[in-house]
PDB file of N, CA, C, O and CB in Angstrom:
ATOM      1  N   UNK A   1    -197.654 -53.932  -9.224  1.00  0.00           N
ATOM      2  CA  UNK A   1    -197.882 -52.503  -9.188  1.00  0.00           C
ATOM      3  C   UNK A   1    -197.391 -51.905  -7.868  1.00  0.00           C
ATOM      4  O   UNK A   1    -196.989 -50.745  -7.961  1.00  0.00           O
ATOM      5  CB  UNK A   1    -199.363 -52.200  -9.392  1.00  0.00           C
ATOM      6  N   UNK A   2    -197.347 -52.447  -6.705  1.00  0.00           N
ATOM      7  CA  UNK A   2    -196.928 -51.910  -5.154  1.00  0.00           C
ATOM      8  C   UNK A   2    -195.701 -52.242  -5.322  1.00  0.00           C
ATOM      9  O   UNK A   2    -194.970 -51.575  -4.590  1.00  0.00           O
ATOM     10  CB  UNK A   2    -197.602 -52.575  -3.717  1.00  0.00           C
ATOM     11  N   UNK A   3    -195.138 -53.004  -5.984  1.00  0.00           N
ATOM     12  CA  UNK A   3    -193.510 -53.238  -6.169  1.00  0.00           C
ATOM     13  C   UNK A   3    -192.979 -51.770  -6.741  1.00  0.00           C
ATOM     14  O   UNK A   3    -192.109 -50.980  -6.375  1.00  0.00           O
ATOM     15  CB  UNK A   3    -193.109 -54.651  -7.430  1.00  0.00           C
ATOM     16  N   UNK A   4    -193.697 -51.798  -7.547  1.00  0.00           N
ATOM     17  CA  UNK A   4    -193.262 -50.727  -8.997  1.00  0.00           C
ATOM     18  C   UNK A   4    -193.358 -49.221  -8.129  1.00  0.00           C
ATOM     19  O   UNK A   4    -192.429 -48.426  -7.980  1.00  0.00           O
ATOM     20  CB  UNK A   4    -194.777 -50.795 -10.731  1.00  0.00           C
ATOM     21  N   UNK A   5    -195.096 -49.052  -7.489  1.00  0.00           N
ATOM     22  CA  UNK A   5    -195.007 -47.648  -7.198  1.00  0.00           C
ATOM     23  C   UNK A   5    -193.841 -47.344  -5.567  1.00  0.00           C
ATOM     24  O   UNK A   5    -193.416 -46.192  -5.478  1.00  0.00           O
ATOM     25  CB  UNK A   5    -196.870 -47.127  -6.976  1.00  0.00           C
ATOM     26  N   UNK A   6    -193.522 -48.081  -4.725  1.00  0.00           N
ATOM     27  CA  UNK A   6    -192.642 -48.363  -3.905  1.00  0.00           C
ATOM     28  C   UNK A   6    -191.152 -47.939  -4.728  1.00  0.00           C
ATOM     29  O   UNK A   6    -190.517 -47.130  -4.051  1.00  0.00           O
ATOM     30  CB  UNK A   6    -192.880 -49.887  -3.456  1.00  0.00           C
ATOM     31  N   UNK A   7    -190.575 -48.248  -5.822  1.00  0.00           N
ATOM     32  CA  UNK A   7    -189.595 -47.803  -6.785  1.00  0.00           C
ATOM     33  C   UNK A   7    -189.630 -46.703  -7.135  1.00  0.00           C
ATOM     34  O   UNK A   7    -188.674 -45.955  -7.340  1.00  0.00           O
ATOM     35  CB  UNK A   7    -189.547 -48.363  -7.780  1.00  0.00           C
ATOM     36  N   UNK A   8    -190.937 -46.455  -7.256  1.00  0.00           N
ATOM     37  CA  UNK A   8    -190.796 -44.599  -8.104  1.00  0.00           C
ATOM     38  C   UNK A   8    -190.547 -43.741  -6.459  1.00  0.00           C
ATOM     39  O   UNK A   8    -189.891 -42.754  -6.124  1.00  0.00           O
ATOM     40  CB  UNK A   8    -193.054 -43.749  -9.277  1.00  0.00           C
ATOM     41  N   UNK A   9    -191.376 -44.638  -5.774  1.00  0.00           N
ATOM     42  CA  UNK A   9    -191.164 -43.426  -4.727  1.00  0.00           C
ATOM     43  C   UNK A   9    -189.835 -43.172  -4.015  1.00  0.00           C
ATOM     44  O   UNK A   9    -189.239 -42.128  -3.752  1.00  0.00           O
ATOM     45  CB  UNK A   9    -192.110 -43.599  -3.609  1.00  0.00           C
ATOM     46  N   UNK A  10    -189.528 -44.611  -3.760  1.00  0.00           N
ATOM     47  CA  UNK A  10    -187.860 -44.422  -3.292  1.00  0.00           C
ATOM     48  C   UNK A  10    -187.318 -44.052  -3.785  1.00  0.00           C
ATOM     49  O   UNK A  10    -186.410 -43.805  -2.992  1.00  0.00           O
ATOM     50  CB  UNK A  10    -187.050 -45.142  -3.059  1.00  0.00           C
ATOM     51  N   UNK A  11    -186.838 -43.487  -5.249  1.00  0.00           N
ATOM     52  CA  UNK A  11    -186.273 -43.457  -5.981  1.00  0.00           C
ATOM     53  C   UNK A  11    -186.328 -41.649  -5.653  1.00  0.00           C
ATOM     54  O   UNK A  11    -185.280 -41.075  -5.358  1.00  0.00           O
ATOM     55  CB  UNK A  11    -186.699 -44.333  -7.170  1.00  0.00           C
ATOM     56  N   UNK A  12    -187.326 -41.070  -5.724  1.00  0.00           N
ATOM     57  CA  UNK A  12    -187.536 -39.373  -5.703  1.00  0.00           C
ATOM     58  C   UNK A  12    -187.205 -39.567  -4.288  1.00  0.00           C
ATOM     59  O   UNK A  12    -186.297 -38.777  -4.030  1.00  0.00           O
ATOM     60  CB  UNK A  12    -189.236 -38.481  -6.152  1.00  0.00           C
ATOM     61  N   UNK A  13    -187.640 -40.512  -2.856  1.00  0.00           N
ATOM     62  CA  UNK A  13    -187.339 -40.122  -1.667  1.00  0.00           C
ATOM     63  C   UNK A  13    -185.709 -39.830  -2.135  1.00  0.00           C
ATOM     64  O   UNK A  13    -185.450 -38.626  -2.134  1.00  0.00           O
ATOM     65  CB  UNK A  13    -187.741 -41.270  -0.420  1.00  0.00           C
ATOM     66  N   UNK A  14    -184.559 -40.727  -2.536  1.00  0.00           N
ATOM     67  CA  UNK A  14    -183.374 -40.858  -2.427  1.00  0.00           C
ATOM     68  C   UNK A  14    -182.770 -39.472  -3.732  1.00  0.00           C
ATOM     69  O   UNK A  14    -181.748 -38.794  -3.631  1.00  0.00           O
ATOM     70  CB  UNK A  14    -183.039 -42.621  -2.662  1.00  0.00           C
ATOM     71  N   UNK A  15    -183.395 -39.444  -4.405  1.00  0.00           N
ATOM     72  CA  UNK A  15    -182.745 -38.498  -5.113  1.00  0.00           C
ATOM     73  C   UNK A  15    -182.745 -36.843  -4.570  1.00  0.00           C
ATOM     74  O   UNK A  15    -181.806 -36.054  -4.668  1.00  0.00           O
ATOM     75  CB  UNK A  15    -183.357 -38.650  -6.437  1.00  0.00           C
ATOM     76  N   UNK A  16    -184.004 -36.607  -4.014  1.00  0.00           N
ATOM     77  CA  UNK A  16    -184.424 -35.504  -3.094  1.00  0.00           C
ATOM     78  C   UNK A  16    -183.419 -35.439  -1.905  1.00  0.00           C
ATOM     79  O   UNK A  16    -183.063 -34.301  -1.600  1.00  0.00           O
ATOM     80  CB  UNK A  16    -185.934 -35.744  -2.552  1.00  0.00           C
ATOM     81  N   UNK A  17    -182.961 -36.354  -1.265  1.00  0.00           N
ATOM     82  CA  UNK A  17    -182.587 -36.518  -0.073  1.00  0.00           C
ATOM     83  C   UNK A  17    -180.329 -36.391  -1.021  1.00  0.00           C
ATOM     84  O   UNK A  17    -179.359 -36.155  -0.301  1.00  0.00           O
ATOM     85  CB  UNK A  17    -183.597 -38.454   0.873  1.00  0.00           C
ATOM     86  N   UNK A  18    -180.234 -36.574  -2.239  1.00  0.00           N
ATOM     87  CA  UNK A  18    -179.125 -36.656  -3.077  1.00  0.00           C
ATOM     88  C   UNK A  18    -179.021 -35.387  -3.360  1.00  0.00           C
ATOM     89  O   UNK A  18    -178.060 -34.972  -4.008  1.00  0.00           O
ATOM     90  CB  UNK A  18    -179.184 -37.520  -4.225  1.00  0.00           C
ATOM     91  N   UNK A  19    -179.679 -34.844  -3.061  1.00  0.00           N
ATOM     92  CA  UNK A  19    -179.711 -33.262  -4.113  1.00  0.00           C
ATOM     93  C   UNK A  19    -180.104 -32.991  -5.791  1.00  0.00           C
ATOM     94  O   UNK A  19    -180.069 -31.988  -6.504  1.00  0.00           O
ATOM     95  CB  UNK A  19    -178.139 -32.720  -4.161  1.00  0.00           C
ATOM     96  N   UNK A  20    -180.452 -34.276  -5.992  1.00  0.00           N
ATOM     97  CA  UNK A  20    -180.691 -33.842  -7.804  1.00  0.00           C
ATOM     98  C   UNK A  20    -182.425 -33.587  -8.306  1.00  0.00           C
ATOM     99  O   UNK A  20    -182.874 -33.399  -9.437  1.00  0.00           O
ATOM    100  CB  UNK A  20    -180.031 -35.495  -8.965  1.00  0.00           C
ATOM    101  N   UNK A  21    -183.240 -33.682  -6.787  1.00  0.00           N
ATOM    102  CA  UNK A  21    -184.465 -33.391  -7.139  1.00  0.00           C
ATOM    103  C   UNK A  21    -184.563 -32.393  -5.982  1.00  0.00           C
ATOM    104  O   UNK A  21    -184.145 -32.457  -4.827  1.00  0.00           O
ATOM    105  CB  UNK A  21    -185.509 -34.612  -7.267  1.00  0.00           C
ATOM    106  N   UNK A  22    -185.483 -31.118  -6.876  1.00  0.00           N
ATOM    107  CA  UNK A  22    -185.701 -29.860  -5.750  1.00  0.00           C
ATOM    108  C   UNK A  22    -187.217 -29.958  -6.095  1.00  0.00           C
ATOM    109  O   UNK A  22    -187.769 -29.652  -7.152  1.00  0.00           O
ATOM    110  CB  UNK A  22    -184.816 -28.054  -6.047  1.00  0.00           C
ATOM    111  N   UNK A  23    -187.970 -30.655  -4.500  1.00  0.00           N
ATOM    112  CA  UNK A  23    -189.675 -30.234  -4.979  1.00  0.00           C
ATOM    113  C   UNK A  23    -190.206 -29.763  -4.913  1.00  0.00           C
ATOM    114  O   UNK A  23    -191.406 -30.036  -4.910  1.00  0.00           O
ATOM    115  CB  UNK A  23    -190.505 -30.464  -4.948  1.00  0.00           C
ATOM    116  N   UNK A  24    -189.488 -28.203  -4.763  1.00  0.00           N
ATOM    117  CA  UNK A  24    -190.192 -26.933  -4.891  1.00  0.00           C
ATOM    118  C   UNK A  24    -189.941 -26.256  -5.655  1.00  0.00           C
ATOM    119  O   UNK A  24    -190.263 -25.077  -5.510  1.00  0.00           O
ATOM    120  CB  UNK A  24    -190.214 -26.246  -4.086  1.00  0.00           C
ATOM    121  N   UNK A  25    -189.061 -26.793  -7.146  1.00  0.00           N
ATOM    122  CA  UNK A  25    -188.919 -25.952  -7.978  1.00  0.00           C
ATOM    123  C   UNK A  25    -189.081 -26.647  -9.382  1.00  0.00           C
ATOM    124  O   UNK A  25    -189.254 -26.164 -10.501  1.00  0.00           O
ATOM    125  CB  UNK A  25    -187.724 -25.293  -7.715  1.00  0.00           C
ATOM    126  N   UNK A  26    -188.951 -28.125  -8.881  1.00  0.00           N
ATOM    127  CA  UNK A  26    -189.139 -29.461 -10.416  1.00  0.00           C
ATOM    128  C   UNK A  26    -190.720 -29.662 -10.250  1.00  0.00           C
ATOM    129  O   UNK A  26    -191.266 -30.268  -9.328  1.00  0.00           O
ATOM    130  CB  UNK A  26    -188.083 -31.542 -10.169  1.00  0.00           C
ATOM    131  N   UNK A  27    -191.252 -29.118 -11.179  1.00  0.00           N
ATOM    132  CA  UNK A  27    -192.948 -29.815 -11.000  1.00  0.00           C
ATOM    133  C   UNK A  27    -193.052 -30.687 -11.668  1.00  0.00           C
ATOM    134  O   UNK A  27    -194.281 -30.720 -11.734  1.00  0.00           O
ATOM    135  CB  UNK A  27    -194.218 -29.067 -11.358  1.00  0.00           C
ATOM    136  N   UNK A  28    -192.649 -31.659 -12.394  1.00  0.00           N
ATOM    137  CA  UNK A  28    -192.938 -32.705 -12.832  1.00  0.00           C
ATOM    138  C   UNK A  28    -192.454 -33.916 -11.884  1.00  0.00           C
ATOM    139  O   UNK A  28    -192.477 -35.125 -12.118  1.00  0.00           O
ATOM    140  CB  UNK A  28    -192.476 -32.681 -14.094  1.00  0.00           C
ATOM    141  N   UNK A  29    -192.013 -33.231 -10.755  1.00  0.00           N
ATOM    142  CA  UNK A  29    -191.335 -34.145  -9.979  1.00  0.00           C
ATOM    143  C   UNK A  29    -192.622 -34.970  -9.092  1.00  0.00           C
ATOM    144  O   UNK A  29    -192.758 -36.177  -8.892  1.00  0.00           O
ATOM    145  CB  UNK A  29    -190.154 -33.284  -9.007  1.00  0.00           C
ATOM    146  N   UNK A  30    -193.505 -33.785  -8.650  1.00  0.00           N
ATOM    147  CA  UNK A  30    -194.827 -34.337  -8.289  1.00  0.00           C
ATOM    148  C   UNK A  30    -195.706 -35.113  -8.749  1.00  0.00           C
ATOM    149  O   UNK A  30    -196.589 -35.746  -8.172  1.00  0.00           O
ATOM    150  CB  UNK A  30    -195.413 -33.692  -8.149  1.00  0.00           C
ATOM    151  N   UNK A  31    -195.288 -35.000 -10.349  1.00  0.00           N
ATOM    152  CA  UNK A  31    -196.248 -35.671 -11.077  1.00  0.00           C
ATOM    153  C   UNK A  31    -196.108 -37.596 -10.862  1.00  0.00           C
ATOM    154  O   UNK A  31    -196.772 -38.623 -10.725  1.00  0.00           O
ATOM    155  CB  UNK A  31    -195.968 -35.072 -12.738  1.00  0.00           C
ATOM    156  N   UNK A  32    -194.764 -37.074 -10.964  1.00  0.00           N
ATOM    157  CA  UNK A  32    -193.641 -38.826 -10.974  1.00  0.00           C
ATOM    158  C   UNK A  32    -194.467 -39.168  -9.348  1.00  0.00           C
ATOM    159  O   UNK A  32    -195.341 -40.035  -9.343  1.00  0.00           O
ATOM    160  CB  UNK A  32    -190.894 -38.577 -10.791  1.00  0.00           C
ATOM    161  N   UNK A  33    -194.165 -38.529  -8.206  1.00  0.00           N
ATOM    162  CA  UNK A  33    -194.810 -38.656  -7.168  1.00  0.00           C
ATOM    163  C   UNK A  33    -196.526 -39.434  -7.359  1.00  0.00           C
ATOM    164  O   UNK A  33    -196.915 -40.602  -7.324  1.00  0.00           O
ATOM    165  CB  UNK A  33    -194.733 -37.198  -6.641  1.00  0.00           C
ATOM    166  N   UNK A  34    -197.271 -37.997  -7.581  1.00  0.00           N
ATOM    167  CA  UNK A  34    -198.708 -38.761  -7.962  1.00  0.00           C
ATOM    168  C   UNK A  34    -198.574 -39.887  -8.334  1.00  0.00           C
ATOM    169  O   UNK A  34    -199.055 -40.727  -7.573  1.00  0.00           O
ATOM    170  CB  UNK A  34    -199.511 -38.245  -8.981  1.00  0.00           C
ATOM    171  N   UNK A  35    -197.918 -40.389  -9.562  1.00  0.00           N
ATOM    172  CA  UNK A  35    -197.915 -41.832 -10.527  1.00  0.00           C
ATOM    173  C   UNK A  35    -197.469 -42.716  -8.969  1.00  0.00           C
ATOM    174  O   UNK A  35    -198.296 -43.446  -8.422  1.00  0.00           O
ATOM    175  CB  UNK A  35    -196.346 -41.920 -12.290  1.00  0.00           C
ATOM    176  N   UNK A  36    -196.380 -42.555  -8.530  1.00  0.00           N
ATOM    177  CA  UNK A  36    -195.681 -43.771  -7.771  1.00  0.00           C
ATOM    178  C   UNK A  36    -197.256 -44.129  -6.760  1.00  0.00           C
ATOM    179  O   UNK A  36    -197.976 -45.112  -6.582  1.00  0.00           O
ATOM    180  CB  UNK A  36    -193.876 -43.158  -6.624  1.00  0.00           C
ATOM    181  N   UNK A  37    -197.229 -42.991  -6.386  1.00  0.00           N
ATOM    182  CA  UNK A  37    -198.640 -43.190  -5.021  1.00  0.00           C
ATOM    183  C   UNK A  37    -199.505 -43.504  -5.189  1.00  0.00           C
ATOM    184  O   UNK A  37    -200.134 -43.947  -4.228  1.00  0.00           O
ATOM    185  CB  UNK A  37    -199.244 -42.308  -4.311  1.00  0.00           C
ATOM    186  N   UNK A  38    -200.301 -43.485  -6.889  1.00  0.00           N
ATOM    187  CA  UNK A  38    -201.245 -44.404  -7.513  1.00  0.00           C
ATOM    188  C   UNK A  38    -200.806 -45.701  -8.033  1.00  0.00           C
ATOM    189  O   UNK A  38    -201.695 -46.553  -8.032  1.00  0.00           O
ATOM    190  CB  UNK A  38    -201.827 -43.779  -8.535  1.00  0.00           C
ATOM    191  N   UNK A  39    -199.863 -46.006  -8.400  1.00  0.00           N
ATOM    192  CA  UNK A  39    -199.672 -47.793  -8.516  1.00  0.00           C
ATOM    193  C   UNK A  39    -199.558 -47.968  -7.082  1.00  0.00           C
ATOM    194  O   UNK A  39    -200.560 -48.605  -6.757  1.00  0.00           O
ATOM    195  CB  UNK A  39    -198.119 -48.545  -9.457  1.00  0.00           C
ATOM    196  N   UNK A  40    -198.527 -47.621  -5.583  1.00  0.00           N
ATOM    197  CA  UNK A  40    -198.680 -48.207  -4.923  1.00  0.00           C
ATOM    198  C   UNK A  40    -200.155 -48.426  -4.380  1.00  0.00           C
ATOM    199  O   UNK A  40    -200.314 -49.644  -4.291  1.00  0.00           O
ATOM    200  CB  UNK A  40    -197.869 -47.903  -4.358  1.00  0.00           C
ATOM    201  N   UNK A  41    -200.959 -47.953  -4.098  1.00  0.00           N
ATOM    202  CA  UNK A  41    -202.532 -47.857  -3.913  1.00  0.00           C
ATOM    203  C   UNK A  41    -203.258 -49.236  -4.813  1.00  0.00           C
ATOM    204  O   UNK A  41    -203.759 -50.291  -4.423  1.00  0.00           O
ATOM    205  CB  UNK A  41    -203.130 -46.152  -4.626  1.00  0.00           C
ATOM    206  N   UNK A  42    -203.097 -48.809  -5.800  1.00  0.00           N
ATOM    207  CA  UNK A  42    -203.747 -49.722  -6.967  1.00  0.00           C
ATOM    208  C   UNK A  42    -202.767 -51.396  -6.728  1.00  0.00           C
ATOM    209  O   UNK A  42    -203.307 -52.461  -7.029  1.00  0.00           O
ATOM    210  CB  UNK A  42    -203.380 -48.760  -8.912  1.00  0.00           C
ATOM    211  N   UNK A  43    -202.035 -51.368  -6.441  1.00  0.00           N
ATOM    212  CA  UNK A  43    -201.173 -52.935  -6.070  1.00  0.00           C
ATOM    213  C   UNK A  43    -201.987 -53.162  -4.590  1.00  0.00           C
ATOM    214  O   UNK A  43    -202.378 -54.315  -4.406  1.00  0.00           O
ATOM    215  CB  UNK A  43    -198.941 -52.783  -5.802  1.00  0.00           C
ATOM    216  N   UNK A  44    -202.256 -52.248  -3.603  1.00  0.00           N
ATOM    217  CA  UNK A  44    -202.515 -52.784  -2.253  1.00  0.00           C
ATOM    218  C   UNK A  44    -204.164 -53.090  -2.237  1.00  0.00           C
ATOM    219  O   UNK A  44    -204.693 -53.924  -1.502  1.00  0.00           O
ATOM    220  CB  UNK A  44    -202.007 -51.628  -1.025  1.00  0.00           C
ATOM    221  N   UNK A  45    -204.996 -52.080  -3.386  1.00  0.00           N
ATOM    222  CA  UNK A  45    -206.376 -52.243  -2.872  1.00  0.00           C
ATOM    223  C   UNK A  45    -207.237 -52.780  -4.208  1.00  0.00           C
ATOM    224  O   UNK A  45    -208.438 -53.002  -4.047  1.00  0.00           O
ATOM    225  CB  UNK A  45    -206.982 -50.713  -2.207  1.00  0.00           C
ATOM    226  N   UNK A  46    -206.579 -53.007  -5.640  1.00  0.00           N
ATOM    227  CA  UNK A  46    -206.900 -53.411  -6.468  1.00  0.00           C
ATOM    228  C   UNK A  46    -207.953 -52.657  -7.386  1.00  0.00           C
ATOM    229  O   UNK A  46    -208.728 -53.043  -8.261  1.00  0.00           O
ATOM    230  CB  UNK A  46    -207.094 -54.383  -6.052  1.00  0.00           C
ATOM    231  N   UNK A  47    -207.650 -51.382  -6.809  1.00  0.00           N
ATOM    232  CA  UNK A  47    -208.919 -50.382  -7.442  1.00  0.00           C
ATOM    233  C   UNK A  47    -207.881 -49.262  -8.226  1.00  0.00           C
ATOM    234  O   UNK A  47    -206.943 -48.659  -7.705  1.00  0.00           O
ATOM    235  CB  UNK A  47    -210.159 -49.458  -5.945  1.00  0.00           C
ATOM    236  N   UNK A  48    -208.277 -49.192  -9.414  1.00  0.00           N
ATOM    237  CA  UNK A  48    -207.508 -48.501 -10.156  1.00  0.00           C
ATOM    238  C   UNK A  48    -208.763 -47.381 -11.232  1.00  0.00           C
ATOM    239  O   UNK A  48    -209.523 -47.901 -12.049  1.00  0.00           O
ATOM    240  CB  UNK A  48    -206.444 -49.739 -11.003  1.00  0.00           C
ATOM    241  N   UNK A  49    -208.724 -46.060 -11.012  1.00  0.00           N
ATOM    242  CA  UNK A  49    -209.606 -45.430 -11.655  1.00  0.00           C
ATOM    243  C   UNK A  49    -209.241 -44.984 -13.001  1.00  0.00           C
ATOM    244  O   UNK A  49    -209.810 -44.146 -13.701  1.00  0.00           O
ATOM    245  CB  UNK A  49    -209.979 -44.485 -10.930  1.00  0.00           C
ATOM    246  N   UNK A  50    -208.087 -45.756 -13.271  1.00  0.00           N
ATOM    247  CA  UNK A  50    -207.995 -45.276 -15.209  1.00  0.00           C
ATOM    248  C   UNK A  50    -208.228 -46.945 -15.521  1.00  0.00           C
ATOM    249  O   UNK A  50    -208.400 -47.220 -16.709  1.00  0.00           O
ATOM    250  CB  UNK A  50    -205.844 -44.381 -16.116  1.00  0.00           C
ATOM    251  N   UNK A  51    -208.244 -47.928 -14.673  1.00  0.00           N
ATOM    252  CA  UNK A  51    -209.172 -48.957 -15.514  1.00  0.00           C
ATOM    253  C   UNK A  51    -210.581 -49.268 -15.382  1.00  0.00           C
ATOM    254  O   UNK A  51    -211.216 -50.167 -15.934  1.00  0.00           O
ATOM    255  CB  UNK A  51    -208.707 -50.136 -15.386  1.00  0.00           C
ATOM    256  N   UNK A  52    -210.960 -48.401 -14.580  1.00  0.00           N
ATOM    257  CA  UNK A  52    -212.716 -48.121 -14.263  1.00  0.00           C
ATOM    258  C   UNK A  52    -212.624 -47.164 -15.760  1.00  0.00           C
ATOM    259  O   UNK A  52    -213.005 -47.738 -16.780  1.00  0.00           O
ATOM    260  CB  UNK A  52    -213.343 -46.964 -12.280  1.00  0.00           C
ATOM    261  N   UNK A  53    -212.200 -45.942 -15.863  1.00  0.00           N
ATOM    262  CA  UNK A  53    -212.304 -44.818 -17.257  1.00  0.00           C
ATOM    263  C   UNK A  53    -212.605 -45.743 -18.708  1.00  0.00           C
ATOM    264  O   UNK A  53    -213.467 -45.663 -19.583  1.00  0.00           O
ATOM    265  CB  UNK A  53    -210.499 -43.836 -17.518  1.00  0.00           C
ATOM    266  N   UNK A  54    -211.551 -46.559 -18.500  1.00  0.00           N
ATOM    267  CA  UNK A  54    -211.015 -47.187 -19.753  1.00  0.00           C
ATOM    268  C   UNK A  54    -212.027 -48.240 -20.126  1.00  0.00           C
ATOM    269  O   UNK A  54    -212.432 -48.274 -21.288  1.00  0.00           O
ATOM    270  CB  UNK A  54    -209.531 -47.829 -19.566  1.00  0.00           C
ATOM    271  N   UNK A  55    -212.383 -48.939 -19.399  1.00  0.00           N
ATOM    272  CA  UNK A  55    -213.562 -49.922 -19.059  1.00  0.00           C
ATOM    273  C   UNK A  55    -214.415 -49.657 -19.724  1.00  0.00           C
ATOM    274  O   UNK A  55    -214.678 -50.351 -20.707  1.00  0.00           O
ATOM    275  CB  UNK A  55    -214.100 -49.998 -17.836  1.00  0.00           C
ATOM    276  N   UNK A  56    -215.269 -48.331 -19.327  1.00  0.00           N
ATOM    277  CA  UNK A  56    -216.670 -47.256 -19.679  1.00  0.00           C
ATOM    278  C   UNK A  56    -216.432 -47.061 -21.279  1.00  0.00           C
ATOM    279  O   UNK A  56    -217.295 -47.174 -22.149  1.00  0.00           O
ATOM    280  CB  UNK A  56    -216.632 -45.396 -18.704  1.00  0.00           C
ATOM    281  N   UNK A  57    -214.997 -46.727 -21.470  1.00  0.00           N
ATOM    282  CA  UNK A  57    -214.933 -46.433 -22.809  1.00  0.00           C
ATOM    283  C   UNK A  57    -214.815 -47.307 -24.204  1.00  0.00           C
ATOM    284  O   UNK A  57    -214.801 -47.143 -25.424  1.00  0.00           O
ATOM    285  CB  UNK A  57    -214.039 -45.752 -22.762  1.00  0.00           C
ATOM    286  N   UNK A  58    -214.734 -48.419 -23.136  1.00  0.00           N
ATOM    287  CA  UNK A  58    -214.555 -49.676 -24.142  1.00  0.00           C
ATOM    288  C   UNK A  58    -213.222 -50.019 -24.584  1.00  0.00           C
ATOM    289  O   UNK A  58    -213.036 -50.707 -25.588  1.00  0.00           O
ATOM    290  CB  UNK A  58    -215.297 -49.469 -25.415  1.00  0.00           C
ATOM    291  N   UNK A  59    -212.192 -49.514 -23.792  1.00  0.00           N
ATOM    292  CA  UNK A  59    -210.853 -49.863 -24.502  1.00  0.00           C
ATOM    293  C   UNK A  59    -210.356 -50.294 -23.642  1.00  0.00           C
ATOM    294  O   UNK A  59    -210.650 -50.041 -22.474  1.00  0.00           O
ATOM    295  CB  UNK A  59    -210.007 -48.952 -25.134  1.00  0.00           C
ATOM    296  N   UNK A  60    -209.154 -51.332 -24.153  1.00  0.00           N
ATOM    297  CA  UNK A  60    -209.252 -52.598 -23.572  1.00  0.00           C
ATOM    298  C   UNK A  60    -207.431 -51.867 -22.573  1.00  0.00           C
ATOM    299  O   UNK A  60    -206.845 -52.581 -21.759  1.00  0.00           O
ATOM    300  CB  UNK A  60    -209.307 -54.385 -25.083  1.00  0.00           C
TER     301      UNK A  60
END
């Protein structure tokens, strides 16, 4: 997962820095952001709050 969210993020750092992402005008671009910054988190500290959600709800 810190492999993976490290990828999403470089990936928007380098495309932002390319010109094909504007993050003040793509809002889903943040979203991709949020996601990368929650797997990297969830790979470094092993705490992930959609498998605490999912847990509660019984789905696997």
């Amino acid at each position: 997962m810190t492999i993976a969210g490290a990828f999403i993020l470089a990936s928007l750092v380098l495309g932002h820095m390319n010109g094909q992402f504007d993050v003040t005008k793509f809002g889903w671009t943040w979203m991709l952001a949020f996601v990368g910054i929650n797997l990297f988190q969830s790979g470094l500290t092993r705490f992930s709050l959609m498998t605490t959600i999912l847990k509660k709800l019984d789905l696997k």
